[in-house]
C-alpha positions in Angstrom: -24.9 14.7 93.6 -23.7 13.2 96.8 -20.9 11.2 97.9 -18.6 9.9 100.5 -15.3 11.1 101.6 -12.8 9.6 104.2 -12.9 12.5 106.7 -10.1 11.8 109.0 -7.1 13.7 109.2 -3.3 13.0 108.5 -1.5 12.7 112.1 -1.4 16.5 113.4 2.1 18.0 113.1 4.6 19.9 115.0 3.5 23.6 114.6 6.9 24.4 113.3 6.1 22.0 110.8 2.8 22.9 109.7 4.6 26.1 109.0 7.0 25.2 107.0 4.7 22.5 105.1 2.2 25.4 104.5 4.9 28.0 103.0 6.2 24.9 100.5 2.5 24.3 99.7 2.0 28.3 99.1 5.0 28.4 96.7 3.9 25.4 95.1 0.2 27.3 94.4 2.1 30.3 93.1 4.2 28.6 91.3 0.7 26.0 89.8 -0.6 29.5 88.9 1.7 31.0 86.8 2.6 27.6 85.0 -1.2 27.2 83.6 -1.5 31.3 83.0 1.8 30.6 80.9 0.3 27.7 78.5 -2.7 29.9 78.3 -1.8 33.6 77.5 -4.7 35.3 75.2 -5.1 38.5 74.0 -8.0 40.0 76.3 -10.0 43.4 75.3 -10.1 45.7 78.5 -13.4 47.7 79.5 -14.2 50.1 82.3 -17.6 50.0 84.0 -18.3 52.5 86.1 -20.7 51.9 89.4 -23.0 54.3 91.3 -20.9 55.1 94.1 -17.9 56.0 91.8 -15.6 53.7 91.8 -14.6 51.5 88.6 -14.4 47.8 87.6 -12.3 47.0 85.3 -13.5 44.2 83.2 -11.0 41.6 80.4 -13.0 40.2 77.3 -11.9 36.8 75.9 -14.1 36.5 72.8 -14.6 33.3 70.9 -12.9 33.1 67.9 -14.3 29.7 66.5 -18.1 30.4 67.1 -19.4 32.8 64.8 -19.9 36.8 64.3 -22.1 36.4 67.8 -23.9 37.2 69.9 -22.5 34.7 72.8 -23.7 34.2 75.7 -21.6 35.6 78.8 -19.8 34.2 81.7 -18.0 35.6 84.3 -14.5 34.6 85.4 -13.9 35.5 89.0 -10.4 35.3 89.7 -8.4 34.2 93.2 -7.3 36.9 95.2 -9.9 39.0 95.3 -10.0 40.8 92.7 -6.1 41.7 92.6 -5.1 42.1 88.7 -2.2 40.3 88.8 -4.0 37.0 90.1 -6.6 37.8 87.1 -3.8 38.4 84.6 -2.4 34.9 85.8 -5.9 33.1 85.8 -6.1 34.0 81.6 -5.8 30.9 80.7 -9.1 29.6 81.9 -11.0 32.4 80.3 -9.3 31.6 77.0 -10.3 27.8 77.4 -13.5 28.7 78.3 -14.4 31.0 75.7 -13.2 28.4 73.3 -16.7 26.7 74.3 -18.3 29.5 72.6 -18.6 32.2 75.4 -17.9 35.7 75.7 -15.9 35.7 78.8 -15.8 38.6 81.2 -12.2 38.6 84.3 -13.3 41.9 86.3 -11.0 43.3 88.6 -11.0 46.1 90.9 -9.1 49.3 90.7 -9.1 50.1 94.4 -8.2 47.1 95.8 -11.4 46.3 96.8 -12.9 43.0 97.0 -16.4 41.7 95.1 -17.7 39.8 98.5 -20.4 41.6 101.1 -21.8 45.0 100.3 -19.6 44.9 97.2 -21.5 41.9 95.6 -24.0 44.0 94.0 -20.9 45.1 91.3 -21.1 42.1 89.6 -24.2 42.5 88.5 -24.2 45.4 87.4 -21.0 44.5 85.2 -23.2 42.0 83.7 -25.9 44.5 83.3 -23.3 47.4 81.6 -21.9 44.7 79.5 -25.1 42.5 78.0 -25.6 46.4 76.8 -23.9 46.3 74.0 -23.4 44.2 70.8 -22.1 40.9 70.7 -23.4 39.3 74.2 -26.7 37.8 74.5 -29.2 38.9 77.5 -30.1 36.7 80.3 -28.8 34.7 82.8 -24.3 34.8 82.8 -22.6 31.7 84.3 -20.6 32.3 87.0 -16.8 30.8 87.3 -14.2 30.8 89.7 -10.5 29.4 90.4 -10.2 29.0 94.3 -10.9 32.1 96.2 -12.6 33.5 93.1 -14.7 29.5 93.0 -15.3 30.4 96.5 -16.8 34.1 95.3 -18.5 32.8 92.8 -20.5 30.2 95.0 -21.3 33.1 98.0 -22.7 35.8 94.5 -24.5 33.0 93.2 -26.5 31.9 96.8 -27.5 35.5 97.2 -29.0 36.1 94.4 -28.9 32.5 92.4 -32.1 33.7 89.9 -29.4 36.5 88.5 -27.2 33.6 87.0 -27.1 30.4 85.0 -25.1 28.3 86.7 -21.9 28.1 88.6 -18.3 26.3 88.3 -16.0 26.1 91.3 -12.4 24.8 90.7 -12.0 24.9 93.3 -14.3 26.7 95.8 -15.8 26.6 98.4 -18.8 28.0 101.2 -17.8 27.8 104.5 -21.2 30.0 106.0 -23.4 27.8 104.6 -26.0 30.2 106.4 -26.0 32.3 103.0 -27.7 29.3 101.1 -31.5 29.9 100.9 -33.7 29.2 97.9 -31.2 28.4 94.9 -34.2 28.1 92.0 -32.9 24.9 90.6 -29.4 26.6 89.9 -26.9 24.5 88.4 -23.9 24.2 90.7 -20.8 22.2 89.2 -18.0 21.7 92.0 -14.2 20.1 91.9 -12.0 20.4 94.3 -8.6 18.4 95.3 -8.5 15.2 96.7 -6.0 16.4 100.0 -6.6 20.2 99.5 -3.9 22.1 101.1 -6.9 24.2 102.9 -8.7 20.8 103.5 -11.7 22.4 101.7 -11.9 18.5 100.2 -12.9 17.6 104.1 -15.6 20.6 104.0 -17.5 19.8 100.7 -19.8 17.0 101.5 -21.3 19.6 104.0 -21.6 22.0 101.3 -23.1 19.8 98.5 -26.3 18.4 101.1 -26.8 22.1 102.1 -26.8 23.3 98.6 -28.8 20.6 97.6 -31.7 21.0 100.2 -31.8 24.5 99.1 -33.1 23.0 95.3 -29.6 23.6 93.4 -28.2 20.8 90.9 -25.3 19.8 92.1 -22.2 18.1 90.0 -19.1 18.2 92.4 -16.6 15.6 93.2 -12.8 15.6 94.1 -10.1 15.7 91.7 -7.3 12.5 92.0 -4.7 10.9 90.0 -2.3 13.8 90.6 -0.2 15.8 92.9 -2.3 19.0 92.8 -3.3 20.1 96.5 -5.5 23.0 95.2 -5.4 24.0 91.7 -5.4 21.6 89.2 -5.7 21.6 84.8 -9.5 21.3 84.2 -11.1 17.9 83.1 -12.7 19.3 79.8 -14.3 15.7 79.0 -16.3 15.8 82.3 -16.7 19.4 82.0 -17.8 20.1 78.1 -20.9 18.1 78.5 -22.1 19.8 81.6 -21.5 23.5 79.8 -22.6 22.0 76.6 -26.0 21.2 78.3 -25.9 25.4 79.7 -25.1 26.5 76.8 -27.9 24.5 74.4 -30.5 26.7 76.8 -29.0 30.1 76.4 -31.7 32.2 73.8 -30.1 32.1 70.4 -27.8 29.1 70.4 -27.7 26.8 67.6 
């Protein structure tokens, strides 16, 4: 889906300025962050997976409690920052929302302080594979989902290797080496990001949508307005349900 966006910039400031505007704008995210994780708090199951060279992800269930004995199909939540447990713990309540849709959802984090992006990519995965293992998760394709940096993760694991997932939600996120986007197999891509993001990602996204696009991915994205979020924002279930509704009506199994 394609659309137009007013691309020119508010008047440039004073650098002391931008710095100060920047470190309210920070504070305000932080602050965004632990407001939503604090309407949201769920009881989360924690799992270890281990990976070839050693190392360890650490990986918080949500299971849905309204949609049957299972098997449900899984997504994984990739959280801001990283992979830093504390952003994840404070991200909670999007995996609780979301598994209230009727998926088992999967928050992994690392235990070395590592990141999932570059030669680290391949962990995810293998989570996936460790985890569709066992009872209660369906095989197949696992949508992808991310809040911000973990949007933007989720968009860069999803263009490498886009035939190893379902689809992708980013809100926010965002590409900015669009040179990563090859052949995206019809991949369902569903995008929101700020009207006036505080990292101007809003001003980067029509770029990102055509490149996607040409690349054969569905794309849904559009900016978020009506309110004074810069970055992250409460979720628009009536515009998002249908779109995961339509996923989840494909996954083998479903009703």
């Amino acid at each position: 889906m394609l659309f137009r966006i007013d691309q020119a910039g508010p008047a440039r400031l004073p650098t002391r300025h931008r710095w100060q505007r920047h470190i309210r704008w920070t504070l305000m995210l932080c602050l965004t962050t632990l407001l939503l994780s604090k309407s949201g708090q769920a009881f989360a199951r924690e799992v270890r997976v281990p990976m070839t060279d050693g190392s360890e992800v650490k990986v918080f269930l949500f299971e849905p409690d309204n949609h049957g004995e299972g098997p449900w199909p899984l997504s994984v939540l990739m959280p801001g920052g990283g992979g830093n447990e504390y952003v994840a713990r404070a991200q909670f309540w999007l995996g609780r929302e979301l598994a209230r849709q009727g998926w088992m959802i999967a928050v992994p984090v690392t235990t070395d302080g590592s990141t999932f992006d570059g030669e680290n990519g391949y962990k995810i995965p293998a989570v996936i594979a460790h985890l569709q293992s066992q009872a209660g998760i369906l095989p197949g394709k696992a949508l992808l989902v991310g809040v911000s940096t973990g949007g933007s993760s989720a968009l860069a694991l999803a263009a490498q290797q886009p035939d190893q997932y379902h689809g992708v939600v980013a809100v926010p996120g965002i590409l900015r080496d669009l040179s990563i986007i090859q052949d995206m197999k019809n991949l369902p891509v569903y995008v929101r990001i700020a009207q006036n993001d505080l990292f101007r990602w809003d001003h980067a996204l029509p770029d990102m949508v055509t490149a996607l696009e040409q690349a054969g991915a569905r794309v849904n994205a559009g900016l978020v307005t009506g309110t004074s979020a810069k970055h992250i924002f409460k979720l628009d279930w009536d515009e998002l349900r249908p779109w995961i509704d339509a996923l989840h009506a494909r996954e083998p199994g479903s009703n």
